[in-house]
C-alpha positions in Angstrom: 99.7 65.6 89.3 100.3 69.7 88.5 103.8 69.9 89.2 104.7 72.9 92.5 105.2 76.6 91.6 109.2 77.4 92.3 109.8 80.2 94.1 112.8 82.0 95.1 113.7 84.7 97.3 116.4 87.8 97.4 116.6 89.1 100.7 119.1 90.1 103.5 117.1 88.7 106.2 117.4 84.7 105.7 115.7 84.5 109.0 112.6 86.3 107.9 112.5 84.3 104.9 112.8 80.8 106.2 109.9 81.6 108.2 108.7 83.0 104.9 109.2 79.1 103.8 107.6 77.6 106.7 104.0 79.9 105.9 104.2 78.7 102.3 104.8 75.1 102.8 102.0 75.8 105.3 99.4 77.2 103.5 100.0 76.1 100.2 101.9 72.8 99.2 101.7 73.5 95.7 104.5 76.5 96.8 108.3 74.8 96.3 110.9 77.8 97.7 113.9 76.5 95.9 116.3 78.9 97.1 116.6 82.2 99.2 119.9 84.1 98.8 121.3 87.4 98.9 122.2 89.4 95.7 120.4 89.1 91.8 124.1 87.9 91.2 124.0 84.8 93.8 120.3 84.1 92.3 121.2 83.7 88.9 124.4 82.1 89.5 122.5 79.1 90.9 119.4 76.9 91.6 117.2 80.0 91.7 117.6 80.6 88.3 115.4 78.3 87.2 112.0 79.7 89.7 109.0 80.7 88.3 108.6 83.5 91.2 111.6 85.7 92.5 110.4 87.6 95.7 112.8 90.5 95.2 113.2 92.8 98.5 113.9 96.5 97.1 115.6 97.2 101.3 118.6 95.2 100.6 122.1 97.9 101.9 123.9 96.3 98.8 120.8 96.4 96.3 121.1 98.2 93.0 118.5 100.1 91.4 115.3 98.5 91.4 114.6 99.2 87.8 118.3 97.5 86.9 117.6 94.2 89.5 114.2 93.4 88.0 115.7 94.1 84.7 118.2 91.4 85.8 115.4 89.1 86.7 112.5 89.6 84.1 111.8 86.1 82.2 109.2 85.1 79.9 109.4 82.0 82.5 110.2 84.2 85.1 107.9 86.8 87.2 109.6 89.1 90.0 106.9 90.0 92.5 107.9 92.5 95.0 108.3 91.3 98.5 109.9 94.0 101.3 109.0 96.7 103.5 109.4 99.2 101.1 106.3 102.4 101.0 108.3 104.7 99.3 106.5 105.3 95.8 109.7 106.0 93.5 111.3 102.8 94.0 108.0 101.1 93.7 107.2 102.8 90.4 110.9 101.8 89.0 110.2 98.4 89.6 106.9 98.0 88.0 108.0 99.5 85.4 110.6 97.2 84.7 108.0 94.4 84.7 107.8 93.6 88.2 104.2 91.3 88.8 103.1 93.3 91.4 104.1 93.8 95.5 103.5 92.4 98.5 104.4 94.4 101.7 106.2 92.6 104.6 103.7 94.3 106.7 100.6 92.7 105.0 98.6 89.3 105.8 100.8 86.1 105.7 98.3 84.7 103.6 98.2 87.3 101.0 101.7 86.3 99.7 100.3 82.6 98.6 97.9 84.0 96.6 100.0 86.6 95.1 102.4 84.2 93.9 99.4 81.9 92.1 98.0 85.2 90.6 101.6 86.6 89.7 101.9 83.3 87.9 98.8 83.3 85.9 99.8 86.7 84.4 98.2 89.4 87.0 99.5 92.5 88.1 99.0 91.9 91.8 99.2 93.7 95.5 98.6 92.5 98.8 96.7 95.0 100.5 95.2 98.4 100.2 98.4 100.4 100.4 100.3 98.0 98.3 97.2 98.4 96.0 97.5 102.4 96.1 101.5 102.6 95.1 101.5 99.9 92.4 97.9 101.5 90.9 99.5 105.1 91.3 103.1 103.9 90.3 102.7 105.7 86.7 101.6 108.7 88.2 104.8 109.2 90.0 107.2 112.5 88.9 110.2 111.9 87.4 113.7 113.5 87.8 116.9 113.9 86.1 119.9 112.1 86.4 121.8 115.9 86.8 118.5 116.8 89.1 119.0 113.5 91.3 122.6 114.2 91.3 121.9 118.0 92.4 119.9 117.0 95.1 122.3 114.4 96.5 125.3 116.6 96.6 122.8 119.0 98.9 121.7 116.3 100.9 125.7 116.0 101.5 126.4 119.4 102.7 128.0 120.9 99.7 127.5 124.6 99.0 125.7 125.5 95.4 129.1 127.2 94.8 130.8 124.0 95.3 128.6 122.0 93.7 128.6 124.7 90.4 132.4 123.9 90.3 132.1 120.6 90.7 129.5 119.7 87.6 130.9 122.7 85.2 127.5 124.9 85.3 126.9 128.3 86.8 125.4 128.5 90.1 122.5 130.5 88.4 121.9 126.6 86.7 122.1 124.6 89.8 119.3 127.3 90.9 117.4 126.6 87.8 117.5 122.2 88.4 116.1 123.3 91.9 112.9 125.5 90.4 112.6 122.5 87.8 112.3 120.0 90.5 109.9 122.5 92.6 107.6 123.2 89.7 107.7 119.6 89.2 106.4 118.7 93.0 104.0 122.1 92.7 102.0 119.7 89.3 101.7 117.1 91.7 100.0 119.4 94.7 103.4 119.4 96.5 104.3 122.5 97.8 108.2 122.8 98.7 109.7 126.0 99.7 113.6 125.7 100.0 116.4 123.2 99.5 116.0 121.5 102.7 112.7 120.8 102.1 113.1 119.3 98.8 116.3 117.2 99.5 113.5 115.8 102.5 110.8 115.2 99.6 113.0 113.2 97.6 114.3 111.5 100.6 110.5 110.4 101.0 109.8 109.7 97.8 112.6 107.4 97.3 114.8 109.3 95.0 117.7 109.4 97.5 
């Protein structure tokens, strides 16, 4: 008899999840969720660690990066398939990158997430639907910023003057102006058009850089 696929789950809705448990056991007995927790941390720390599937939700308030928690997670025994509500391409792209198996959106068929798990498993790079197919397919395609950029932007999206935020990182205001034209010539390769600060602090927002 083929021994069950383990399968664990990091999530901050337990309640989703065990419902999550109830489909698989459902739909596909050969499916064993061994564990649904909280934090990469609580995962590791116990039964989880040994599951052959980690459905990793990239939503959680308390979540790291999603490059550094699929790092975390990443096994030659071990896939991380990507299991939330999460649209935004940046964080999506991050995650594959680390070696995530693929992504299956919350919003997508039940049964889709049964047969991502199986095809996770044998080695695929999977998705659930067609706009989980579009961000993983188009997750290398996705501009990249700077830490200083990221950091720019953020200290915007808080209110602080460029003045302030000169001071603040040692570099003329003239720089701070010259990270905000990289960052728009950057959108501009992509067919992004973005005019002022506002409206690039919003398109990083979106993106899923903030």
């Amino acid at each position: 008899m083929t021994p069950p696929i383990t399968v664990a789950a990091i999530d901050d809705h337990p309640v989703v999840l065990r419902g999550v448990q109830a489909l698989l056991a459902a739909s596909d007995p050969g499916l064993d969720v061994v564990a649904i927790v909280g934090s990469v941390d609580e995962l590791l720390e116990g039964p989880g660690a040994d599951a052959q599937v980690v459905l990793l939700d990239l939503g959680r308030p308390e979540a790291r990066s999603p490059h550094d928690e699929v790092s975390d997670l990443v096994t030659e025994t071990r896939k991380v398939l990507i299991f939330t509500s999460e649209d935004r391409p940046v964080p999506i792209a991050a995650a594959i990158q680390a070696g995530a198996s693929g992504l299956v959106l919350k919003a997508d068929p039940e049964e889709s997430l049964a047969r991502a798990i199986r095809r996770a498993v044998a080695g695929e790079l999977v998705f659930s639907g067609p706009v989980a197919n579009a961000l993983v397919q188009q997750s290398d395609l996705v501009l990249t910023l700077s830490a200083r950029q990221v950091e720019i932007l953020e200290l915007i999206a808080s209110g602080v003057p460029r003045r302030s935020i000169a001071r603040r990182l040692a570099i003329s205001e003239n720089t701070v102006g010259e990270y905000l034209k990289r960052i728009v010539t950057s959108y501009r390769e992509q067919g992004v058009v973005l005019g002022n600060a506002h409206s690039i602090v919003r398109q990083a927002q979106l993106d899923g850089f903030l």
